[in-house]
N, C-alpha and C positions, 0 to 999 in steps of 0.2 A: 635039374642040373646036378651033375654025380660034384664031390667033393673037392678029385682031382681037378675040374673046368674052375673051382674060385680058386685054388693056389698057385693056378701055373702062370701068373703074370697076364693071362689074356683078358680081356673087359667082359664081367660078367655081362651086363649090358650088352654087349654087341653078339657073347653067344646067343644069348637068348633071343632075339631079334635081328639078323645082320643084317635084315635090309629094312630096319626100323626109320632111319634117315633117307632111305631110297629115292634117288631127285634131288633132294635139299642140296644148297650153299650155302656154306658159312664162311666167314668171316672171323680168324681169331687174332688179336691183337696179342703179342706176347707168345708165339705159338713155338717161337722159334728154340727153347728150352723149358726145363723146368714142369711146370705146370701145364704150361699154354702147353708142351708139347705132345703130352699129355692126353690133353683135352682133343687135339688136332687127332691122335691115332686113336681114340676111342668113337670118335665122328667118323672118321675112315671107316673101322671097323663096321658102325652101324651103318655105313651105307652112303654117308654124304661124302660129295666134294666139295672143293672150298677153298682159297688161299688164306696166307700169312702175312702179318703186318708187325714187326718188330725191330730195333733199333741194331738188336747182332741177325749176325744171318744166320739161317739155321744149322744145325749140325748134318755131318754126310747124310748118315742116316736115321733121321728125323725126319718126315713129311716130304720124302722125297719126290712124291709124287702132286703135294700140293704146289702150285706157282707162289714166290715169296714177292715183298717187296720192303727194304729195308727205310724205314721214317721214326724221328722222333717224335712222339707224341704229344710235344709239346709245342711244335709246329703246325699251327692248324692248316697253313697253305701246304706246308708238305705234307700232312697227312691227307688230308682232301685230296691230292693229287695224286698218292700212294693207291686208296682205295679205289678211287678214279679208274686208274691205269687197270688194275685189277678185275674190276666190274668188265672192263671191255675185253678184257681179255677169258674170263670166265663166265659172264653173264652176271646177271642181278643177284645179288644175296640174299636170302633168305631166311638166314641166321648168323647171328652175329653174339662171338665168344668175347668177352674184354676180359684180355687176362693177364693185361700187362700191367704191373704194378713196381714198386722199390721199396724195400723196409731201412729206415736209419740208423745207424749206431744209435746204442742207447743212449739217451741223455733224459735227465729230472726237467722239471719247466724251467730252473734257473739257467740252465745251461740249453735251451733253443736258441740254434742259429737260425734266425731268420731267414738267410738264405739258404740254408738247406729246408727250412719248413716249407717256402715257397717252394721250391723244387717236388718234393713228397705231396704235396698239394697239386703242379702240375701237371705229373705224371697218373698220380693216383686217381684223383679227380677229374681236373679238367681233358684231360687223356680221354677217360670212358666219355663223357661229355662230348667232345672232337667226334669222336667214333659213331656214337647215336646219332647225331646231328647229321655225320656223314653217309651213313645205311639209311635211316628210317623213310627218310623221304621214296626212295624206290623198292621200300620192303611189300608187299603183298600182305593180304589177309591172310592169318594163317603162320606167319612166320614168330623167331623169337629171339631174344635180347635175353642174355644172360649176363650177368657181370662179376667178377669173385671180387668179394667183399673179403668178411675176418669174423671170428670171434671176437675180435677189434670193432665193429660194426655194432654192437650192443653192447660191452663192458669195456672198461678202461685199464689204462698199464702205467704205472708208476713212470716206466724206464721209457714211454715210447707216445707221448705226448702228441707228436704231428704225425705221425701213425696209425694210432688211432682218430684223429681230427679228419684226417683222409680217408676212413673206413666210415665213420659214420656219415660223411656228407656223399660217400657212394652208395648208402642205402637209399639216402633222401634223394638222390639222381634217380634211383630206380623206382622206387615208390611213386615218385613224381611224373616217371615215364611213362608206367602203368596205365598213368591213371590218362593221361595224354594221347597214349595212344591205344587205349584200347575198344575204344569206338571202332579202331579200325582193324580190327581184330588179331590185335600184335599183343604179346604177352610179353612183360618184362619180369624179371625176377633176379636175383643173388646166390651166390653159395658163400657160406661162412665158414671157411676150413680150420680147422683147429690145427694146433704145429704138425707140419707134413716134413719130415725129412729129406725135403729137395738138398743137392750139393749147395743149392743158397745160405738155408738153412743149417745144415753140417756148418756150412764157415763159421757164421755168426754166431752159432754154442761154442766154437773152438776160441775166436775170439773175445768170447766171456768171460773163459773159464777162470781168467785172475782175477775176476770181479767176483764171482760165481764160487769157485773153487769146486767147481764140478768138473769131471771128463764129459766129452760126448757121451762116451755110454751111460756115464752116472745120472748126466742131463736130461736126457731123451729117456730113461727109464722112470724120473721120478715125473717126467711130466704128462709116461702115459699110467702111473700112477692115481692119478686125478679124472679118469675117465671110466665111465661106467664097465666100457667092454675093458677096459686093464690092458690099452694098446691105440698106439697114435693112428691118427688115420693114414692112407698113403694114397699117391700122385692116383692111382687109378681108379680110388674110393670117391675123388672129387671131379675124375672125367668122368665116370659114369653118373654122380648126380649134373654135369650137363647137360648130356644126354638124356637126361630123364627131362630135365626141365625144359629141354627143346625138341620132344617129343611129343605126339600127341595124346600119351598115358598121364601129363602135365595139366589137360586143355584147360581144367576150369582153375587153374592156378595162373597165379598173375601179383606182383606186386611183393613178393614174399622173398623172405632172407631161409634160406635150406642149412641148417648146423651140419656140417661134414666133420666131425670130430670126435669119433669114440664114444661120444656121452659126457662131454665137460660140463655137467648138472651143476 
């Protein structure tokens, strides 16, 4: 692949393959900005179809051509009923993206609200939870379960206490799923992204910055400081490793958390 195909914004991933997903349905939670949406035009590209499960609805032009359906995830009858609607209208899924997530303002352990930890707990966790529960049963040999986790998922954060608590009980979901289902020859796995630049993200450094006493740029530059390539990762660094993990260049992978992040050694 010549130089100009990785910088022009399109998914190396899907050059290299675009009918790598060819057939497949997926399922992404979260799809409808940010990341999830992301993850949803990198799957297009390589060739699947697939709806959206998200709480906003999507942007114009975001997944315009995937069918959406707007559920809290923390309504398990409306979620079930969201996917539901979907399946019929699409057919059976055969892949399924969890990529809806919420990060909290920061706060030390003295300072957890409870009810905001239950919430980041709902969403984070019991969310992918919902979702598995709600796919797996009519998934096929052959299909796959991905879920975005964190670099939050294996080390800890002073400032982010129920954040990280909800990253690491979403490894132990998938570890756990793995290993559950893969008799039937469904592969679960993770990505662990290290800070991605989403407009999410921009907020919450700009929001820091009186704590911080960093700018966005000064923020974002010292934190891709700490990574091997000397550069943060980006939204389409971490839809192509779904695509890998829900491909079958993937197969004998199962159970495994993927570091999407620069090199944060």
């Amino acid at each position: 692949m010549a130089q100009d195909d990785l910088s022009s914004g399109a998914s190396p991933a899907a050059a290299m393959a675009p009918t790598l997903l060819s057939g497949r349905r997926f399922l992404v939670t979260g799809g409808a900005r940010g990341l999830g949406a992301a993850v949803v035009e990198a799957l297009a590209a390589a060739g699947a179809t697939g709806a959206v499960v998200d709480l906003l609805a999507p942007e114009p032009d975001v997944v315009s051509t995937w069918p959406s359906a707007q559920a809290d995830l923390t309504d398990e009858r409306g979620t079930r009923e969201a996917i539901r609607a979907l399946a019929e209208e699409c057919g059976p899924f055969d892949g399924l993206v969890a990529a809806a997530g919420i990060v909290p303002s920061w706060h030390t352990p003295d300072q957890v609200d409870l009810k905001d930890f239950d919430r980041v707990m709902a969403v984070n966790v019991t969310g992918v939870v919902t979702t598995i529960a709600a796919v797996s049963p009519d998934m096929p040999p052959g299909s796959t379960i991905v879920a975005i986790g964190s670099l939050n998922s294996w080390r800890g954060d002073p400032h982010l206490l129920s954040y990280v608590a909800s990253k690491h009980a979403v490894l132990g979901v998938v570890r756990s799923a793995a290993m559950a289902l893969g008799p039937r020859g469904i592969r679960v796995n993770a990505i662990a992204p290290g800070p991605v630049a989403t407009a999410a993200l921009l907020s919450r450094v700009d929001g820091r910055a009186a704590t911080t006493g960093l700018s966005r740029t000064e923020a974002l530059a010292k934190a891709a400081e700490l990574t091997a390539l000397g550069r943060l990762a980006e939204e389409q660094d971490v839809a192509d490793a779904a695509v890998f993990l829900s491909s079958p260049l993937s197969r004998a992978i199962t159970g495994h958390l993927l570091p999407v992040d620069g090199g944060m050694l």
